[in-house]
C-alpha positions in Angstrom: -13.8 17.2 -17.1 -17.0 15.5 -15.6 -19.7 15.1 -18.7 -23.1 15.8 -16.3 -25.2 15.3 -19.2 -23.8 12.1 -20.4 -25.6 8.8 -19.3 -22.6 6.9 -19.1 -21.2 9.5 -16.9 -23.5 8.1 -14.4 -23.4 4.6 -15.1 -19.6 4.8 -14.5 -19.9 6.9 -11.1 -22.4 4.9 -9.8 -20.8 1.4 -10.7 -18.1 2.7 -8.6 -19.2 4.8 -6.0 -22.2 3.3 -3.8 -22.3 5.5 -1.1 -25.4 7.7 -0.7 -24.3 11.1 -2.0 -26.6 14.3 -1.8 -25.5 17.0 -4.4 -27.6 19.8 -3.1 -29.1 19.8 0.3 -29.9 17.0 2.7 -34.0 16.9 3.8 -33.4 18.2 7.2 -32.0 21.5 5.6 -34.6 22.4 3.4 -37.2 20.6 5.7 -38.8 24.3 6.7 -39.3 25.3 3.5 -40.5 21.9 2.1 -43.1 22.1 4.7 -45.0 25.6 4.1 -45.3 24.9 0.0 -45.8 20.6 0.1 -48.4 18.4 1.8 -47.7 14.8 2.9 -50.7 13.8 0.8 -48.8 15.8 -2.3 -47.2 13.5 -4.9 -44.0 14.2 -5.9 -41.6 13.3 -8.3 -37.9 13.3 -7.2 -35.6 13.8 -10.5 -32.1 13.0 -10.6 -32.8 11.0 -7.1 -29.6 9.1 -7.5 -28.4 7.8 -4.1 -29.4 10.1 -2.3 -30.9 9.9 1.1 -33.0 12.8 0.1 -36.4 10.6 -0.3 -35.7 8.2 2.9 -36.2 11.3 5.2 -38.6 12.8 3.7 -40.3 9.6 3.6 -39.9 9.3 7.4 -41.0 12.8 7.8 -44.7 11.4 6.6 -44.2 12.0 2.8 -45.4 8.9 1.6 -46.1 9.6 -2.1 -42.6 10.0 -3.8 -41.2 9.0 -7.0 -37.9 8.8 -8.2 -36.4 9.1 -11.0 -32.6 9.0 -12.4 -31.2 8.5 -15.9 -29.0 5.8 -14.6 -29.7 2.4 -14.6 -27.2 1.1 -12.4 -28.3 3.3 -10.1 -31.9 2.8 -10.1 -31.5 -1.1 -9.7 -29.1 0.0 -6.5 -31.8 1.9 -4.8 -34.9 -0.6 -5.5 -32.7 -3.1 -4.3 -31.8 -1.2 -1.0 -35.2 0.1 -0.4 -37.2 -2.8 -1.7 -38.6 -4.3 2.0 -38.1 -1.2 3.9 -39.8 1.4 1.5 -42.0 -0.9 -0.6 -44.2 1.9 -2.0 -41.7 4.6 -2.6 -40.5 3.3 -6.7 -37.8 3.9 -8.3 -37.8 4.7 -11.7 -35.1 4.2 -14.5 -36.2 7.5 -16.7 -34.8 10.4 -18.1 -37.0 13.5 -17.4 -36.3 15.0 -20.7 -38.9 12.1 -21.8 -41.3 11.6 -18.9 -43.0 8.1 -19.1 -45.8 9.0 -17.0 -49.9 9.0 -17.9 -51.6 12.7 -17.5 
């Protein structure tokens, strides 16, 4: 049985599976809704981002003040890595929301 809620879950699954992977939605489903409640100026904090393509569209789509975050190291150093020259100002964050490391 898959341990969710174990960080090494995650470590493992990402160290083998690099494909981007969206567990709930992709953007372009939930892009109407999105829309009425969340600006483009809005900031907003992606948790559990994994490697998802999630924050690429919605990036495209003019949201250009996203964070990510994801418990997993591994994959955290994936996505900076792939996003690094096209999505310079979109971070990445290796954090695990039950601990936000963020000022107020």
């Amino acid at each position: 049985m898959a341990q969710y809620g174990k960080t090494e879950y995650w470590e493992e699954r990402y160290a083998k599976d690099k494909e981007p992977f969206d567990w709930y939605q992709r953007y372009n489903t939930l892009k109407d809704i999105i829309t009425q409640y969340i600006q483009p100026s809005f900031q907003i904090l992606v948790v559990g981002c994994g490697n998802s393509k999630f924050s690429e569209e919605m990036f495209e789509d003019g949201y250009q003040h996203i964070t990510n975050i994801d418990i997993s190291f591994t994959v955290i150093k994936q996505m900076q890595e792939a996003y690094k020259e096209k999505y310079p100002g979109m971070p990445y964050k290796q954090m695990d929301v039950r601990s936000l490391q963020f000022e107020d």
